[in-house]
N, C-alpha and C positions, 0 to 999 in steps of 0.2 A: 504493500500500500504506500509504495512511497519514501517510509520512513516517518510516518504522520503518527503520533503518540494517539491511540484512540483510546485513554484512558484521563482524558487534562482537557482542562480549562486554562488557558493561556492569558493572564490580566486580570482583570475586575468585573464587578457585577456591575452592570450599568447603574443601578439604580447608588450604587458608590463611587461613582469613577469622577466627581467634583468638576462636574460643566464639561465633558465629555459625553454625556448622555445619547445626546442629539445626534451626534458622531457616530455613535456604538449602532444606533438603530435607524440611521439612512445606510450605513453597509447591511444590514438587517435586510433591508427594504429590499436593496439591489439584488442581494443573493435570493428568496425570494420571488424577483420578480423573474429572473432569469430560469429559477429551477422550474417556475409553472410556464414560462413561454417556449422550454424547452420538453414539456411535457411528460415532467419528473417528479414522483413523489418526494417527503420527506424521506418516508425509508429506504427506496432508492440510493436516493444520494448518501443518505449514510452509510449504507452497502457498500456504496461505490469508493468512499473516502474514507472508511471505518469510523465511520461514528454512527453514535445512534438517535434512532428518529427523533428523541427527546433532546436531544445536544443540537439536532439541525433547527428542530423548531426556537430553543433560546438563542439561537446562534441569529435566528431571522426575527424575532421581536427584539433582539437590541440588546438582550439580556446578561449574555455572554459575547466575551469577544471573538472575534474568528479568529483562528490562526493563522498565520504568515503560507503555510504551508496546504492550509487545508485551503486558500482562495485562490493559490496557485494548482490547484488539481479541481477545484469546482470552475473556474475561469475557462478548464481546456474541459470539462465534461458538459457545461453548458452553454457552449457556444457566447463568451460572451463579449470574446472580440477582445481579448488582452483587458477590459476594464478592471475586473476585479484583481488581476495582478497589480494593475496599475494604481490600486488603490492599499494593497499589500503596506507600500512603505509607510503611509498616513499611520496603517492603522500601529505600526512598529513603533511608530515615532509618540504616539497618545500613550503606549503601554510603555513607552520611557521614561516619557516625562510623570506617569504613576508613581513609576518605578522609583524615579527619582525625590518623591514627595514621603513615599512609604517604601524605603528600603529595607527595611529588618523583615516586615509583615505586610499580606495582602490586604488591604480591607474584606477585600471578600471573606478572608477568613476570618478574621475579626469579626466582623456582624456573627458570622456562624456559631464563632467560639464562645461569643456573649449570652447566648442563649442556649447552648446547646444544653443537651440532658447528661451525655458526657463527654469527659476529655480524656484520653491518656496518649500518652508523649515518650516516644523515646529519644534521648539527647547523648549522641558521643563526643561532641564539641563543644558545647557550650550547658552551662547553667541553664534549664529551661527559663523563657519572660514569664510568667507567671509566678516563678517562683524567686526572681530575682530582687537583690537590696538596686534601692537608688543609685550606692555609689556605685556596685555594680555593673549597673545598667550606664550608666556615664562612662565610666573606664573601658568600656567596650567601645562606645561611639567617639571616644577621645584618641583610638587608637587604630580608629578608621582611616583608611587612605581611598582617595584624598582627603585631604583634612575638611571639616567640619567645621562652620560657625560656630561659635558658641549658641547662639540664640538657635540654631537650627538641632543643636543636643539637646539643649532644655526644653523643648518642641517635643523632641524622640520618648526622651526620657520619660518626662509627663505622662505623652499616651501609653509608652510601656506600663508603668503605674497604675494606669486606669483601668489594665483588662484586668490587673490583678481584684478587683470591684470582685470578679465573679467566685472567688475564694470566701465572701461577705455574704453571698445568697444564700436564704433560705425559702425552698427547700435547695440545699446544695449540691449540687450535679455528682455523679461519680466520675471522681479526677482518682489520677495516678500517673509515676513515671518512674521510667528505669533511667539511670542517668550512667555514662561510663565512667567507672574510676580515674580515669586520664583527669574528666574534668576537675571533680576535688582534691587534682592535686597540681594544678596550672595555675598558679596564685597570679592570677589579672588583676593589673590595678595595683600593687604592691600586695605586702602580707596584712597587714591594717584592714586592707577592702577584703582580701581572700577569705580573712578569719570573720570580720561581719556576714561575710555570706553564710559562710558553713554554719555560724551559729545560729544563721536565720533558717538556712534550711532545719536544722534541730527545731525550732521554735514552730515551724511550718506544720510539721508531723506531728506536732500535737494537737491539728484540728482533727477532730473527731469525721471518721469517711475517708479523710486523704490518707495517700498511699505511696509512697516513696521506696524504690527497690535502688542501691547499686550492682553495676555489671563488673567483676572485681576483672584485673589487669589478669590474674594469674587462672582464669577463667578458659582452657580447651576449645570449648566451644563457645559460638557467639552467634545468633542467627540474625544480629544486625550490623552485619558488616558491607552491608548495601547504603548505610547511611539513615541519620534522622529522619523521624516522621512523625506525624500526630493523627490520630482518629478522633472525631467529632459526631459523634450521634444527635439531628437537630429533633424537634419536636416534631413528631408526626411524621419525620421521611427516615428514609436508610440514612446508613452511618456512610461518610465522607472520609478522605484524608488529606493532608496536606503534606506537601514534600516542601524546603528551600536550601538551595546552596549556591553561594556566590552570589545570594541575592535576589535573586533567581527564581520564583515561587511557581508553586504549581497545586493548585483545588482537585483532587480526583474523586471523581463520582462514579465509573464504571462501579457496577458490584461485585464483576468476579474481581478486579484487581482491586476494592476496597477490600472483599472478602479474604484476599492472600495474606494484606498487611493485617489483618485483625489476627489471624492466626500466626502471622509470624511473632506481632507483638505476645501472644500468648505463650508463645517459646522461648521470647526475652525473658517474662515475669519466670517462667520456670529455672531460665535458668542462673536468675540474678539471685541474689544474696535476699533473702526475706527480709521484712522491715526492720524486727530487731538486731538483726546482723551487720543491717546495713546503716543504722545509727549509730548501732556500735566504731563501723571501720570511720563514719565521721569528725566522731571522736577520739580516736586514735589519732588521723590526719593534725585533729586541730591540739595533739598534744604532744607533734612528733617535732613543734617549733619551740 
């Protein structure tokens, strides 16, 4: 097919993409007008470009953005005369300047993760945002290249802050995460910030529901060595995931590849260090300085 990811969402939800909108859903329009003048179902064309009839129809109300790759193979399936290639680099250049406003996180996942019923997370890089201090969260974006305004950290930092609201809900969603040992022991920030965090994740685990595992270094096996991800179960639909690296984010909503990462997460939990063991090696960490 290509080489076209038919498991992603490529950018933001229209209804979040900040005066973009209008944008998102005149390419909507076009593809659309094209796939019914060329005498093509929805599920057709999803066939045809591997996506499914639900991804074509958001993809045509505005909803979702199209992808670079998927309007370069709907362009030559419906005859539409190079336009929607032609309209390719626009749509690259809107999910930049996103990109650029919200680098850590999607909005689209954002909005998800604020409601959702649950969250669990697996992190080999970094402190998961949710469970991060301030200063944390600062020393991260302070040590971004290229450099960073000040004012445009305190901007980051804030909203980082703010998803943490959802840890305050009640009734409180089922959260959990398996975090790598590498991370509690990359003291970011100096040892000052490192040891705030660690004692904040201890402090963390004492809400009642949440669920905190590490994946120890000297660990055999690892069934996430494919990289970070987080599952989202919203209200009333299937459970979601998110992937990001280098910034880079990506919404997957297929079910059989939502369904892989739910199981693979359940192989993380198994084979990470239970909670009390894994509080335990925290505390070790913050008493080996």
């Amino acid at each position: 097919m290509g080489g076209v990811e038919r498991t992603v969402f490529d950018g933001e939800t229209a209804e979040n993409s900040d005066g973009v909108a209008e944008f998102y859903s005149a390419v909507g329009k076009m593809i659309k007008y094209f796939r019914e003048r060329a005498g093509i179902t929805q599920r057709e064309l999803g066939r045809l470009t591997g996506y499914s009839e639900d991804q074509i129809g958001a993809m045509e109300r505005g909803v979702r953005t199209a992808r670079i790759e998927f309007l370069e193979m709907a362009d030559d399936l419906l005859n539409a005369g190079g336009l929607l290639r032609l309209i390719a680099d626009d749509v690259m250049k809107a999910k930049v300047r996103m990109s650029e406003r919200h680098p850590a996180f999607s909005k689209a996942f954002t909005s998800e993760e604020a409601k959702a019923l649950e969250v669990h997370e697996y992190s080999m890089f970094a402190i998961p945002g949710l469970l991060q201090t301030a200063s944390h969260a600062r020393a991260l974006y302070e040590m971004r290249r290229p450099w960073l305004s000040t004012e445009q950290i305190d901007k980051w930092v804030a909203a980082r802050l703010g998803r943490q609201e959802i840890l305050a809900k009640w009734p409180m969603p089922s959260m959990s995460w398996v975090v790598d040992e590498s991370v509690l022991r990359r003291p970011l920030g100096g040892w000052d910030t490192h040891q705030e965090q660690l004692r904040h994740l201890l402090k963390v685990a004492e809400i009642r529901g949440l669920e905190l595992q590490i994946m120890p270094l000297a660990k055999e096996q690892n069934a996430g060595m494919g990289g970070p991800f987080t599952l989202l179960t919203p209200p009333g639909r299937p459970q979601i995931a998110y992937v990001e690296i280098q910034h880079v984010n990506r919404l997957i909503t297929d079910p059989e590849e939502v369904r892989k990462m739910a199981a693979r997460y359940g192989t993380l939990r198994a084979q990470a260090l239970d909670m009390g063991e894994s509080l335990a090696l925290i505390e070790l960490i913050l008493g080996e300085r």
